[in-house]
N, C-alpha and C positions, 0 to 999 in steps of 0.2 A: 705405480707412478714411476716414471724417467726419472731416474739419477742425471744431474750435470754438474757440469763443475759450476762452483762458487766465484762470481764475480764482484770483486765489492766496487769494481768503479762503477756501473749498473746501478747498485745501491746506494752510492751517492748520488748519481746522477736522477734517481731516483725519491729520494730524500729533497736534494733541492727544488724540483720541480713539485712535490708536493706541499712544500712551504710556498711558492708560488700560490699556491691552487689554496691553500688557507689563508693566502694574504686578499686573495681577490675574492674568496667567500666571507672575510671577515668584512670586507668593504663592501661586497652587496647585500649580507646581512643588514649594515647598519652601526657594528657593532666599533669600527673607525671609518677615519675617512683617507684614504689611500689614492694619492699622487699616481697616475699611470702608468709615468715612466720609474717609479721603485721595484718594482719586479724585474725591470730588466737587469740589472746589478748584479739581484740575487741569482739568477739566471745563467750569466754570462761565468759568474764567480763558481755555482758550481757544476759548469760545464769544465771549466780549467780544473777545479778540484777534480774532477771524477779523470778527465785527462793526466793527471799527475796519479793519482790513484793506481791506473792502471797501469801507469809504465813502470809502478815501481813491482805492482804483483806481476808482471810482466819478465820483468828483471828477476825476481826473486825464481819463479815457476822455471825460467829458464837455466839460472843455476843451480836449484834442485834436480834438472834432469839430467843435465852432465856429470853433477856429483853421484847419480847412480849408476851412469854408465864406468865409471870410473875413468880415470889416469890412462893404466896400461892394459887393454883387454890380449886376449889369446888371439886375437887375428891381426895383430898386428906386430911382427918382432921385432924383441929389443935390441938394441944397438949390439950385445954378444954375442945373439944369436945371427945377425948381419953378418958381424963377422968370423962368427963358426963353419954360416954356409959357404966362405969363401975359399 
């Protein structure tokens, strides 16, 4: 099996569309009675959540990669060595 990376906005987004999907099997079961337009709320809310989701894993995966690259690498000299070469 493929390795990929983990995305939890996916997973919310995920998450809310299957509470959809149990709102509207709960009401064609029988087991409430469910107004048409309540799904779209839930819908719409965790379309925005998974949106905020990811920009914060987004934000977060972004500063982890620069924190590995670090600061000051070997190809690029530092202000001494500027002015050593000179």
């Amino acid at each position: 099996m493929l390795r990929h990376e983990f995305q939890p906005g996916r997973l919310v987004t995920g998450a809310f569309l299957t509470l959809a999907g149990v709102i509207y099997a709960g009401d064609a079961g029988g087991a409430w009675e469910t107004p048409w337009f309540v799904v779209i709320p839930v819908v719409v809310a965790g379309m925005c959540l998974a949106g905020a989701v990811a920009l914060v894993t987004r934000g977060i995966r972004r500063r982890r990669r620069v924190g590995r690259r670090g600061g000051g690498s070997a190809a690029t000299p530092t202000q001494a060595e500027r002015e050593a070469s000179r």
